[in-house]
MDAnalysis code that builds the backbone (N, CA, C; Angstrom):
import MDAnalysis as mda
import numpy as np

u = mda.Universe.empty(360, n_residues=120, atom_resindex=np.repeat(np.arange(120), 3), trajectory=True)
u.add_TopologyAttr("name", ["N", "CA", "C"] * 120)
u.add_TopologyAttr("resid", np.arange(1, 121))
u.add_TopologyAttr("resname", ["UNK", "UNK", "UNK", "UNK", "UNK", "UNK", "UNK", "UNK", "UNK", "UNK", "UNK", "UNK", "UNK", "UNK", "UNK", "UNK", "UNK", "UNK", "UNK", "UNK", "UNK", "UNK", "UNK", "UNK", "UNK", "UNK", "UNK", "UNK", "UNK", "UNK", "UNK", "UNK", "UNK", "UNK", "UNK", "UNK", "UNK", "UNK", "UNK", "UNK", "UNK", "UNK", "UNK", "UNK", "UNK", "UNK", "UNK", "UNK", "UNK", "UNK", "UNK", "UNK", "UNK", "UNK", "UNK", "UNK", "UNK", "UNK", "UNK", "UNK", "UNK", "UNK", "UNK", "UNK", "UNK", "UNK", "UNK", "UNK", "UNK", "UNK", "UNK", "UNK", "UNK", "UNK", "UNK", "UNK", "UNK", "UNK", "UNK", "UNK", "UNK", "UNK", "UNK", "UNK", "UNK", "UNK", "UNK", "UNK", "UNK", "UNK", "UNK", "UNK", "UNK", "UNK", "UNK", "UNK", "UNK", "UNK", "UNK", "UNK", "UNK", "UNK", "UNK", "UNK", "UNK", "UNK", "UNK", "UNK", "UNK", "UNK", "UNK", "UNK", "UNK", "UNK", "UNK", "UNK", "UNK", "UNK", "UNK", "UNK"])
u.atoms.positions = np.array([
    [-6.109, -10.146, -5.124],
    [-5.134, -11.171, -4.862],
    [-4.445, -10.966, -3.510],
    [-4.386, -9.902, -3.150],
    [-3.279, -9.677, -2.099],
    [-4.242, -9.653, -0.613],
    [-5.576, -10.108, -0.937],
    [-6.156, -10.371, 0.624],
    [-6.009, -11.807, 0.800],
    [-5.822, -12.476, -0.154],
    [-5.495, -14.321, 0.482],
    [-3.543, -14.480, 0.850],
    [-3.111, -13.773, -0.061],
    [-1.454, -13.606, 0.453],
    [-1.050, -12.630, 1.119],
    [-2.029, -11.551, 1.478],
    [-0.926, -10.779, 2.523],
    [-2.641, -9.808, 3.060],
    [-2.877, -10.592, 3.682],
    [-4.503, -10.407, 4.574],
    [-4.064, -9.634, 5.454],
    [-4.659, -8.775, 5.563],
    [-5.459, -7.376, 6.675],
    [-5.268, -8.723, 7.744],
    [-5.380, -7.747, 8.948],
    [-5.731, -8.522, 10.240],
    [-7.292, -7.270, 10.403],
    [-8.544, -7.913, 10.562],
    [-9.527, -7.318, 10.681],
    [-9.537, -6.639, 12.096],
    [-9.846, -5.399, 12.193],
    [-9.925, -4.124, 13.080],
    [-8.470, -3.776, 13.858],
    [-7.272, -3.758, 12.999],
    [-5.722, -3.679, 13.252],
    [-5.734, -2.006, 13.205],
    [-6.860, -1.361, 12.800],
    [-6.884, -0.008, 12.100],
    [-6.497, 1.018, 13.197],
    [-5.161, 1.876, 13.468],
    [-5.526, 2.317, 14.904],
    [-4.491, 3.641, 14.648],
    [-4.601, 4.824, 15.555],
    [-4.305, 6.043, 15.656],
    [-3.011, 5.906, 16.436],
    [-1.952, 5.997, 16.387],
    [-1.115, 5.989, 18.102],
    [-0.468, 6.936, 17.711],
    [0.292, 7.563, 19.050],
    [0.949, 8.600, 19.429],
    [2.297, 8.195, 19.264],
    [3.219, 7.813, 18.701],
    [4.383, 7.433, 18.403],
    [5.119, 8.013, 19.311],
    [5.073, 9.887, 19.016],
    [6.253, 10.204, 19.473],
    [5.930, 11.112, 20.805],
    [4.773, 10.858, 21.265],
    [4.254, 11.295, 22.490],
    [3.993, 12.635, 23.153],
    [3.566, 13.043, 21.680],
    [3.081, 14.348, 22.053],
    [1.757, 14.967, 22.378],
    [0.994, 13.907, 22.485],
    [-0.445, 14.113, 22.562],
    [-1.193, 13.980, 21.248],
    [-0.175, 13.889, 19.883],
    [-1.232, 14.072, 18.715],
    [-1.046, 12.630, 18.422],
    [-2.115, 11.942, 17.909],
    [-2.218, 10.782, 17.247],
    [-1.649, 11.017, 15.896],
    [-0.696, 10.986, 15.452],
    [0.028, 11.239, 14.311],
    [-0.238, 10.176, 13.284],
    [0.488, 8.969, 13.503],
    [0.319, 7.376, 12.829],
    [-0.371, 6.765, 12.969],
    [-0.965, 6.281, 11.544],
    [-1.993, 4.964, 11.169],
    [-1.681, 4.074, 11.370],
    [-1.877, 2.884, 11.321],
    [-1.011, 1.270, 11.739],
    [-2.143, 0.672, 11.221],
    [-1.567, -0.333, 10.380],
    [-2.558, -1.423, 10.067],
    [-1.583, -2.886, 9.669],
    [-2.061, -4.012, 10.699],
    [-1.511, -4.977, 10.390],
    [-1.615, -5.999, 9.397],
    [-0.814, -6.405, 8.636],
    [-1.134, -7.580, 7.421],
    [-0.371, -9.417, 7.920],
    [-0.791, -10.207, 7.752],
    [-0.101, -11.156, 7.593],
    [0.715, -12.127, 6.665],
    [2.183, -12.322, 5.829],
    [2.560, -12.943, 5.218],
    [1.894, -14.297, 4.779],
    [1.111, -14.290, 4.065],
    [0.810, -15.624, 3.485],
    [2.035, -15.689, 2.172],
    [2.389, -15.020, 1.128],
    [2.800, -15.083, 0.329],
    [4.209, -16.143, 0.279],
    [4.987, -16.314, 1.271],
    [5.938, -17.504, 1.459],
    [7.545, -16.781, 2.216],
    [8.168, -17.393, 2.978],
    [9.509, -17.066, 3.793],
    [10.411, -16.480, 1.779],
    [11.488, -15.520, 2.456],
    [12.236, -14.884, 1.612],
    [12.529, -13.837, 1.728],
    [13.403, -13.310, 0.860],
    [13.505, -11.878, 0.699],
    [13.713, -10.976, -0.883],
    [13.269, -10.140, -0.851],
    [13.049, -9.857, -2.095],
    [13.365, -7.796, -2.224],
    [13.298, -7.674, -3.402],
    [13.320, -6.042, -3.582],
    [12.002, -5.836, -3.901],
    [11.341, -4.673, -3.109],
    [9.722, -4.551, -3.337],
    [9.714, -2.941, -3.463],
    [8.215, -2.657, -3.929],
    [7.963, -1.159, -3.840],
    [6.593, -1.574, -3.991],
    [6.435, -0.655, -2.783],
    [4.966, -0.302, -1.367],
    [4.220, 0.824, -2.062],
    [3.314, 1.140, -2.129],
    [2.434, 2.236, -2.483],
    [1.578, 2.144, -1.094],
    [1.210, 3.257, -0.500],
    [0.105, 3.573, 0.453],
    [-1.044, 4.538, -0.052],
    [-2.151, 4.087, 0.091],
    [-2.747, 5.613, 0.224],
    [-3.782, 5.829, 1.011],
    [-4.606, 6.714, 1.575],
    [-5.375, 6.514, 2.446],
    [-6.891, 7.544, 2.417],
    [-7.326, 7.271, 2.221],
    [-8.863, 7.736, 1.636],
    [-8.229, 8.904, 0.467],
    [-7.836, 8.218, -0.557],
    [-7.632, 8.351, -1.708],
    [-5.808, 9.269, -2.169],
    [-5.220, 9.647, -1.238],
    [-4.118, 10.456, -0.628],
    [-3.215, 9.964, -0.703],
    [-2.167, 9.743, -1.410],
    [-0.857, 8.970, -1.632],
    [0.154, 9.356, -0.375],
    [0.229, 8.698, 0.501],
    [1.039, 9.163, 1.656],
    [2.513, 7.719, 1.598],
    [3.000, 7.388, 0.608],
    [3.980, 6.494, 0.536],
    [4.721, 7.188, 0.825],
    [5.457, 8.353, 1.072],
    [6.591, 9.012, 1.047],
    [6.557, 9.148, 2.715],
    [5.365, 8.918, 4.116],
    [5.002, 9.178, 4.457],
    [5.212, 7.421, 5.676],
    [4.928, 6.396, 4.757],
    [4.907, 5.267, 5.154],
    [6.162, 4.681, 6.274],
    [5.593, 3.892, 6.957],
    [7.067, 3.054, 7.091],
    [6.647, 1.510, 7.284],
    [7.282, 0.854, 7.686],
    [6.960, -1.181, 7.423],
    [7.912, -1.597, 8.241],
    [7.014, -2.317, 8.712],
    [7.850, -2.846, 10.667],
    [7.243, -4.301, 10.259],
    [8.635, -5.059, 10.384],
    [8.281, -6.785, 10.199],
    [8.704, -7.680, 11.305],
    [7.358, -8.568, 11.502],
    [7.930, -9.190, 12.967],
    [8.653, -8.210, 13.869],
    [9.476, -8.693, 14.399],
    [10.326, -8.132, 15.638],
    [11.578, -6.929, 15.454],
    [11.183, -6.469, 13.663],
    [12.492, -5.536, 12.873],
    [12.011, -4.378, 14.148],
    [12.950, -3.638, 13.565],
    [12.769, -1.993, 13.612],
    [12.278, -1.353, 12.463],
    [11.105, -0.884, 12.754],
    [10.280, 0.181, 11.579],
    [11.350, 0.600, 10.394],
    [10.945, 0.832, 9.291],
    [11.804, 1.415, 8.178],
    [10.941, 2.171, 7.391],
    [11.428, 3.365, 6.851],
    [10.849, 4.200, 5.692],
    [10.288, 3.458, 4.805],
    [9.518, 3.785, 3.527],
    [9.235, 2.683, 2.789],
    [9.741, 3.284, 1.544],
    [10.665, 2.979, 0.746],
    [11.704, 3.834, -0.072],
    [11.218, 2.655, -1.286],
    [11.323, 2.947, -2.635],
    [11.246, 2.606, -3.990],
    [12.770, 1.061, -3.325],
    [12.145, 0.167, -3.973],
    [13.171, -1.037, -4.505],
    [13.582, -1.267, -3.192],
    [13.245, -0.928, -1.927],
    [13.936, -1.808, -0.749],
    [14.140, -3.210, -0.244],
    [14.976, -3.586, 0.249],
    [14.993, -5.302, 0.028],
    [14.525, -4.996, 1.505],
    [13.660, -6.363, 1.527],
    [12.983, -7.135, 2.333],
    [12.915, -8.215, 2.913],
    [13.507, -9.007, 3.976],
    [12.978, -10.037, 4.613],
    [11.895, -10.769, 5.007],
    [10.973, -12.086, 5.134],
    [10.449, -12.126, 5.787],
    [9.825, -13.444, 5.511],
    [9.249, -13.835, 6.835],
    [9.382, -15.493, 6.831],
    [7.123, -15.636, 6.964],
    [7.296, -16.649, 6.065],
    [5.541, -16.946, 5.989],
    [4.867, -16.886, 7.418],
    [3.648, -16.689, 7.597],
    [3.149, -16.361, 8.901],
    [3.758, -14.582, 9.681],
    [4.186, -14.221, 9.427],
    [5.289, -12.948, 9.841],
    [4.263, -11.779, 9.963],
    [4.200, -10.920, 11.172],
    [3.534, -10.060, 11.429],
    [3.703, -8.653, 10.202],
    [3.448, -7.861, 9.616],
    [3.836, -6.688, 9.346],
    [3.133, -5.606, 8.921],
    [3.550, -4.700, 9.227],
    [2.948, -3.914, 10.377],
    [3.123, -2.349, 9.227],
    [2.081, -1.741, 8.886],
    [2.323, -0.475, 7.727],
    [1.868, 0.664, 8.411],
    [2.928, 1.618, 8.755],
    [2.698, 2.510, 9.537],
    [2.718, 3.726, 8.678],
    [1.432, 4.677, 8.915],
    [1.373, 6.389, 8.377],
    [1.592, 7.146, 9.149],
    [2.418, 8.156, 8.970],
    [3.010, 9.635, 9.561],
    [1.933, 10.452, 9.073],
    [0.585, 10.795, 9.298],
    [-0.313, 11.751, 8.809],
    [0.090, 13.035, 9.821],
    [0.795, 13.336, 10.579],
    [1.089, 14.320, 10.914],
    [-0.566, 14.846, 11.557],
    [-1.275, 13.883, 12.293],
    [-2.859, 13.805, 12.815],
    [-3.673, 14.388, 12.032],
    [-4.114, 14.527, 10.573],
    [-4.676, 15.143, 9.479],
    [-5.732, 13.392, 9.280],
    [-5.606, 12.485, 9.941],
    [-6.619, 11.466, 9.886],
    [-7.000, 10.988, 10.799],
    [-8.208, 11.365, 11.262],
    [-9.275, 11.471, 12.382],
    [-9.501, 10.245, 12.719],
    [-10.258, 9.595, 14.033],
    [-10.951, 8.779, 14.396],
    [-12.401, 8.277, 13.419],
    [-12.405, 7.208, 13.136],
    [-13.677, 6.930, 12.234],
    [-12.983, 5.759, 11.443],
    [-13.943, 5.406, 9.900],
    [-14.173, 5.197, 9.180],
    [-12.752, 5.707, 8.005],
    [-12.412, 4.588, 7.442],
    [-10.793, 4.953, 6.413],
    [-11.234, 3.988, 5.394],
    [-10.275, 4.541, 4.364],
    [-10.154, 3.595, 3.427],
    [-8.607, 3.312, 2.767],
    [-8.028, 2.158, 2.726],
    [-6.407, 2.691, 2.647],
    [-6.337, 1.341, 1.604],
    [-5.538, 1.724, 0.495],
    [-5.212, 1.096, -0.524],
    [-3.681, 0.504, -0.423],
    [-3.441, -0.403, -0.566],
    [-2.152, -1.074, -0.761],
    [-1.568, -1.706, -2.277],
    [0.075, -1.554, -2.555],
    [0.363, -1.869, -3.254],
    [1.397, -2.268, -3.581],
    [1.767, -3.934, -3.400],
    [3.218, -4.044, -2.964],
    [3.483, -5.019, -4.191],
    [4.686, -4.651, -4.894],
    [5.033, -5.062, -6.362],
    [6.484, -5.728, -5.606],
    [6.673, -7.064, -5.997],
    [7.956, -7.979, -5.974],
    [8.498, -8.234, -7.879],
    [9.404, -7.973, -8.169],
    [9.692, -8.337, -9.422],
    [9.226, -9.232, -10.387],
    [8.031, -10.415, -9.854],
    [7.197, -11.018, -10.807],
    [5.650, -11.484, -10.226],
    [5.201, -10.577, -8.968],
    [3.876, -10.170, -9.063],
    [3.491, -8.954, -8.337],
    [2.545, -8.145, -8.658],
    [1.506, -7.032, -7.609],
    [1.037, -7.807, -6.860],
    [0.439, -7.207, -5.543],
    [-0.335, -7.675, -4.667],
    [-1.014, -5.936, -4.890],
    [-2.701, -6.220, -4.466],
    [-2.994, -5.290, -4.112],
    [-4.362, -5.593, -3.407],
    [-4.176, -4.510, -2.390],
    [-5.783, -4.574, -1.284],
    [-6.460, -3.033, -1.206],
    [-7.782, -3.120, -1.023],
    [-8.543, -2.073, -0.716],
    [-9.165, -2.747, 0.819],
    [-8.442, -1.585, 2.037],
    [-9.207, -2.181, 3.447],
    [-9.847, -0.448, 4.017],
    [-11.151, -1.575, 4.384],
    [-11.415, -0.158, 5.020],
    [-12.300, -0.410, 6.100],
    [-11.509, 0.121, 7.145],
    [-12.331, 0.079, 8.188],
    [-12.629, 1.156, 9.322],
    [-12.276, 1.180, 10.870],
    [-12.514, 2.125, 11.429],
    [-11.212, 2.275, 12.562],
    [-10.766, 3.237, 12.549],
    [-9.495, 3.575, 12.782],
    [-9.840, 4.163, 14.699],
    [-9.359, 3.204, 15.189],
    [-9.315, 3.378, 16.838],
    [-9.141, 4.896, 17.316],
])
């Protein structure tokens, strides 16, 4: 369900250096809001070739500033809306081939995706 309401952007998959130390630390993978403008209390699950790294996550919407991804956080966000799921792997996930599971629960539905692609 959650690839027609909140679709992968195909090859978004990418390594960056956040905090500019030379290590590619963070995953990034972009999704797009189909699901509709609002705001709501949600809880995010990440995981990434099979590795629960939610504690690990953060979620950058449109033009916000990045945020942790914490149990029950309220959320903004308007249909069409960029957002953006960032991993702190602390560079423990290589260049290649990923597989990263999503799981974002609003109080009266799951969304969930399996994307996997190849990480810049």
């Amino acid at each position: 369900m959650a690839s027609y309401y909140f679709p992968y952007v195909k090859g978004s998959m990418e390594n960056v250096d956040l905090d500019r130390d030379g290590v590619k630390e963070t995953l990034t993978l972009k999704f797009q809001n189909r699901v509709g403008s609002g705001s709501a209390s949600v809880d995010i699950e990440v995981y990434v070739d099979g590795i629960n790294y939610t504690d690990k996550a953060f979620i950058k919407i449109a033009d916000e500033a990045a945020r942790p991804v914490k149990p029950g956080m309220y959320v903004t966000s308007y249909y069409g809306d960029e957002v953006q799921i960032m991993v702190n792997h602390g560079g423990k996930i290589e260049p290649g081939k990923h597989k990263v599971e999503l799981k974002l629960r609003v109080d009266w539905e799951t969304y969930e995706t399996t994307i996997e692609d190849e990480a810049k």
